[in-house]
C-alpha positions as CSV (number, residue, x, y, z in Angstrom):
1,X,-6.0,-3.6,18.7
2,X,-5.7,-7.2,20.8
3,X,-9.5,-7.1,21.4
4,X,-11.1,-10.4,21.2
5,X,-8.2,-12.5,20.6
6,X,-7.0,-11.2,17.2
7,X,-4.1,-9.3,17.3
8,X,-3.6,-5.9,14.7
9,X,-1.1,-3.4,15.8
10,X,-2.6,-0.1,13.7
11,X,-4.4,-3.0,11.9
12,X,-8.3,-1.3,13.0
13,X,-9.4,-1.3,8.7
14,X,-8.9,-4.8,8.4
15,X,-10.3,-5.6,11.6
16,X,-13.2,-3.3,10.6
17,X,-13.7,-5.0,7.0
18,X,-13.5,-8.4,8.6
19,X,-16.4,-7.7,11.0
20,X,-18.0,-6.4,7.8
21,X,-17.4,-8.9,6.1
22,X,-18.7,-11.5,8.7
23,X,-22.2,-9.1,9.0
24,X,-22.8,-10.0,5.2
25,X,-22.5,-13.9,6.1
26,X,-25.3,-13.4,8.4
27,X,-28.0,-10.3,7.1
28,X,-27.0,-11.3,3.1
29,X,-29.6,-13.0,2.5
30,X,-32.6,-10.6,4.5
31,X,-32.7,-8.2,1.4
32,X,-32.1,-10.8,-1.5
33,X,-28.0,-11.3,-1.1
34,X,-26.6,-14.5,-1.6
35,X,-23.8,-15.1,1.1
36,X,-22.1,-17.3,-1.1
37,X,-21.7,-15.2,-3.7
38,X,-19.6,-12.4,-2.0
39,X,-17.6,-10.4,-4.5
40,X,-14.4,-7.6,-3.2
41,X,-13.3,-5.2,-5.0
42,X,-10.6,-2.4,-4.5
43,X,-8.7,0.1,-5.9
44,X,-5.2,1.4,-5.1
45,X,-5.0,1.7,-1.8
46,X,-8.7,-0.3,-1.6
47,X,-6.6,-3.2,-3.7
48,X,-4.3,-3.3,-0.5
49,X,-7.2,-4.3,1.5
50,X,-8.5,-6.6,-0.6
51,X,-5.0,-8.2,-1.4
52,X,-4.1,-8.4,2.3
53,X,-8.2,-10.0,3.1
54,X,-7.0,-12.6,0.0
55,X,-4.2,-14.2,2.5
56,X,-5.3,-13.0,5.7
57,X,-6.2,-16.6,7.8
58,X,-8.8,-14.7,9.5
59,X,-10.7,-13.9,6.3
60,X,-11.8,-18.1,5.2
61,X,-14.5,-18.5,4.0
62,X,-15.8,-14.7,3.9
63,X,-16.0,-14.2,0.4
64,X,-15.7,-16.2,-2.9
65,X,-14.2,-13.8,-5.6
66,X,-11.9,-10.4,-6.0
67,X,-10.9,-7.8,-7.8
68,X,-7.9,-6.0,-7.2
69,X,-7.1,-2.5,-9.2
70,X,-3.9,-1.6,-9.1
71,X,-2.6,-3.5,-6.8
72,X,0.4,-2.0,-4.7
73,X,0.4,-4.3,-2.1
74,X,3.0,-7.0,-3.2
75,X,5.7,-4.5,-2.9
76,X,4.4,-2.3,0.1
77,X,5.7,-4.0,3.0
78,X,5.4,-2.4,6.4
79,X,6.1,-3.7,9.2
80,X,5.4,-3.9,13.1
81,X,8.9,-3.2,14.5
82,X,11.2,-4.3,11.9
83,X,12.6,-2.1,9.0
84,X,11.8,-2.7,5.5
85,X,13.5,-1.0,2.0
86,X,10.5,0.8,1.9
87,X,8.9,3.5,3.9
88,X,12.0,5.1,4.4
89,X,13.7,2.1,6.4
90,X,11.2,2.9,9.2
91,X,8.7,0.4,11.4
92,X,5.2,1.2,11.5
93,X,5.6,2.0,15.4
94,X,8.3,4.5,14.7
95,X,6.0,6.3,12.1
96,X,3.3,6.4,14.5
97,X,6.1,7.6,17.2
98,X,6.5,10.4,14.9
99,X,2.9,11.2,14.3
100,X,2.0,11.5,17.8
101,X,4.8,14.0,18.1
102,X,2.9,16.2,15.5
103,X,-0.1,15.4,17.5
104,X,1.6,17.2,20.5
105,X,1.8,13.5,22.8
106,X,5.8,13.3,23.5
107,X,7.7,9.9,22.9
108,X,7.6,7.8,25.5
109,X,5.3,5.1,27.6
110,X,2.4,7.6,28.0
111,X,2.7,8.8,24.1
112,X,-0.1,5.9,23.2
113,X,-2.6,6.5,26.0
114,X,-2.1,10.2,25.2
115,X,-3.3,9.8,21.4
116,X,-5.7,7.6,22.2
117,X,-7.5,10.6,24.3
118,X,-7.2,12.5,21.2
119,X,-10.6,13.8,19.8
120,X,-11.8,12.4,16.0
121,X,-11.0,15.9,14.6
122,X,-7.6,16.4,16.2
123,X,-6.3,12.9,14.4
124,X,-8.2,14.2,10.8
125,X,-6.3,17.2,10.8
126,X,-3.2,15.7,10.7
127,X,-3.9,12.8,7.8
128,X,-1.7,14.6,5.5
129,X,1.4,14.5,7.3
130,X,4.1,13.3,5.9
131,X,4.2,10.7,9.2
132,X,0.6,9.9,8.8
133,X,1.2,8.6,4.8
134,X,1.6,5.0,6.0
135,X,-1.1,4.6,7.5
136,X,-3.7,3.4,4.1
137,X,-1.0,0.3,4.5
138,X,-1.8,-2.9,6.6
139,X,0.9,-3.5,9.0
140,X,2.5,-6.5,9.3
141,X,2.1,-7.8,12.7
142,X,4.2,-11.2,12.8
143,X,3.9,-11.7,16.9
144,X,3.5,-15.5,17.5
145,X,1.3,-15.1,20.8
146,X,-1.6,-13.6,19.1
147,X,-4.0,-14.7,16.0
148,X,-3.2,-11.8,13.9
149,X,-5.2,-10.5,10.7
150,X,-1.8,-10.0,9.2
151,X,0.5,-12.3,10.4
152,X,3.0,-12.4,6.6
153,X,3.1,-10.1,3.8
154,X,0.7,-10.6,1.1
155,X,4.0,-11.6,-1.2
156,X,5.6,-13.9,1.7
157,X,1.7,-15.5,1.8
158,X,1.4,-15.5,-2.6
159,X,4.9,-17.3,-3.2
160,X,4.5,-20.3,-0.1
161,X,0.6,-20.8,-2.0
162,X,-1.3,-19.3,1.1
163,X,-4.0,-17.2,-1.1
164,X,-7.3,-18.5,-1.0
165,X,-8.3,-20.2,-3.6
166,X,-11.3,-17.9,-5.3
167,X,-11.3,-16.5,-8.9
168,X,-9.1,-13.4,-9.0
169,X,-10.0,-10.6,-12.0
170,X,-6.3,-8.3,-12.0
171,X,-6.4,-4.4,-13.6
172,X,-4.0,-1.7,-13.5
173,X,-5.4,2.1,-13.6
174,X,-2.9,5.0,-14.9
175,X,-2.0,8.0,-12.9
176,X,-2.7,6.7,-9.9
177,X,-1.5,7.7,-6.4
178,X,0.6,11.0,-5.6
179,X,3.3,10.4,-8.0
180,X,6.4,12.3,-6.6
181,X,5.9,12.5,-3.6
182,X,4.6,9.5,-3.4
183,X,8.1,8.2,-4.0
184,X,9.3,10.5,-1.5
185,X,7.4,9.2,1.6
186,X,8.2,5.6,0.7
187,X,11.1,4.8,-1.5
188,X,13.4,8.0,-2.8
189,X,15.0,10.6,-0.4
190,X,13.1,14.0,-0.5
191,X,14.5,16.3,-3.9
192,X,13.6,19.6,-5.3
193,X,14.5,18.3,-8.7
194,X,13.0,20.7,-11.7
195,X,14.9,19.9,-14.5
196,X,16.0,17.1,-16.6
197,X,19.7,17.2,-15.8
198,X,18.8,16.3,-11.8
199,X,16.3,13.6,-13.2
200,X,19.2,12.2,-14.8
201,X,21.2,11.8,-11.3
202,X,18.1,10.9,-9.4
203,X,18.3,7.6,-11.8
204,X,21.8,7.4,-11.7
205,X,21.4,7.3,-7.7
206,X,18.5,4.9,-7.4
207,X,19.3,2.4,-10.7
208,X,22.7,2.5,-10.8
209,X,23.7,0.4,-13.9
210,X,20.0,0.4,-14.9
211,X,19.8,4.4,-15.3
212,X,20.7,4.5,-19.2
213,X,17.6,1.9,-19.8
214,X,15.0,3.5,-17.5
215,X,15.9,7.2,-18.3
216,X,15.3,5.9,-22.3
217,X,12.0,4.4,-21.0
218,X,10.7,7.3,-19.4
219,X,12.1,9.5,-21.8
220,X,9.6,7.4,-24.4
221,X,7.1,7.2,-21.9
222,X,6.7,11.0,-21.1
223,X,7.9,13.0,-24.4
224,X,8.8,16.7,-24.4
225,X,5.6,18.7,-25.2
226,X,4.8,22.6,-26.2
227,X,6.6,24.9,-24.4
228,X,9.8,22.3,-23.9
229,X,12.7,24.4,-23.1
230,X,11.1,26.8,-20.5
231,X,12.0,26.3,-16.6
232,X,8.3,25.6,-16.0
233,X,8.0,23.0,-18.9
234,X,10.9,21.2,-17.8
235,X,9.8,21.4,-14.5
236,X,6.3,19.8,-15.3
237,X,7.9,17.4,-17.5
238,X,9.8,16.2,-14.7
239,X,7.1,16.0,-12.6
240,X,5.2,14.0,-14.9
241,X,8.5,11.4,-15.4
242,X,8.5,11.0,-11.3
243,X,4.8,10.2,-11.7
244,X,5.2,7.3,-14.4
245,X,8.1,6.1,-12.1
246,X,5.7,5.8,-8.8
247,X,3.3,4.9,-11.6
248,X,5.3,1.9,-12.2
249,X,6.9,0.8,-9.2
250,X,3.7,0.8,-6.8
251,X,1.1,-0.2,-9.5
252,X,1.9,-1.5,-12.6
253,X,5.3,-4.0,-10.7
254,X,2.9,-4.9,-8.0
255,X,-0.1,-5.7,-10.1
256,X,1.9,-8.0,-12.7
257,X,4.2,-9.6,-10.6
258,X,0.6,-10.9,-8.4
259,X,-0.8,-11.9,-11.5
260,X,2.2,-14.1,-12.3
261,X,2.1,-15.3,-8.5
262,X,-1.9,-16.7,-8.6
263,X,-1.2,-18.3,-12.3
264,X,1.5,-20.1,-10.7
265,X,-0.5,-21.2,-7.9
266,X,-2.2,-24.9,-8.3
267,X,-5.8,-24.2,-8.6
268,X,-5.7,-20.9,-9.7
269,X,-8.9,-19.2,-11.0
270,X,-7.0,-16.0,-12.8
């Protein structure tokens, strides 16, 4: 995606929403919009976009307030060709290595010319496989010889003061995402967990120290309900307390920790 100068490995959205964006600037005002009055909003995986657009250097000047639900995009870091402690320890071009395997395009120096000859449909049928769950997330494309849309992650870009300086408006909605597995594409090994007892190790494994706290947090958090006591109760329980867990960690974290980031931030409009 080096078209035109601006450089966006698996970047296309954000190039897309740019050239969107710049469209408003000049048809706005032909049926009775004010260009300098441009409002973004998103949610979930929309706040990414609009997070990522609120630091991106290629964005100036292309809108003048947002509004980011649920924001999940402080802590979702993906990057080009570099690991991260998320999405499994893998690069975004070694998840797309793998998802042109399931394509039926072999590793290798012809794998990207081979899925780019793929029809529309093939690509769609494939959107929920587990190595096509990154790809809602901006990549991180850090490559010094090319303007890129996404040159830092949006945390990297909050905490030096590179966010552009436009009134932000902050909300967190509930049960959002995909909840366990969720946590399983991105942060938590794969588990067939069903009952409380293995919910108990799970925390043991990922919070170490922490587990006592967050297993009475959850515990609070998701009470036992009719039917407690039953293998299929338990199980749904469970299910529930893996939920508030992705619940937290990809929304609720990610959505206070930028609000406390912009009121920091001199000239902050929060």
């Amino acid at each position: 995606a080096d078209a035109g100068g601006i450089a966006g490995s698996g970047n296309y959205a954000i190039l897309d929403q740019l050239e969107a964006l710049r469209w408003v600037q000049r048809r706005a005002s032909s049926f009775g919009g004010d260009p300098n009055r441009v409002t973004l909003w998103g949610l979930s995986s929309g706040a990414q976009y609009v997070s990522t657009l609120l630091v991106s250097p290629q964005a100036q000047d292309l809108f003048h307030r947002v509004f980011v639900q649920s924001c999940a995009d402080v802590g979702n870091v993906r990057k080009l060709r570099s690991s991260s402690d998320i999405w499994l320890g893998r690069s975004a071009e070694e998840w797309g290595c793998e998802l042109g395997e399931q394509l039926g395009c072999p590793r290798g120096p012809e794998q990207l010319e081979a899925m780019r000859r793929l029809s529309a449909e093939a690509v769609v049928r494939e959107t929920m496989h587990p190595s096509a769950s990154d790809c809602y997330e901006p990549t991180i494309d850090s490559r010094s010889s090319v303007r890129s849309a996404k040159p830092a992650s949006s945390l990297e870009a909050l905490v030096a003061g590179r966010a552009y300086r436009v009134p932000v408006m902050l909300g967190f909605t509930a049960q959002d995402g995909l909840g366990k597995v969720e946590l399983e594409h991105t942060i938590f090994k794969e588990s067939d967990i069903t009952d409380m007892q293995g919910f108990r190790t799970l925390l043991t494994r990922e919070f170490g120290a922490a587990a006592l706290e967050a297993l009475a947090h959850y515990e609070q958090v998701v009470p036992m309900f009719s039917g407690s006591g039953s293998a299929p109760a338990e199980a749904l329980r469970v299910r529930r307390l893996l939920g508030a867990i992705s619940d937290d960690m990809w929304y609720f974290a990610g959505t206070r920790h930028m609000a406390d980031l912009l009121a920091g931030s001199a000239g902050a409009a929060l």
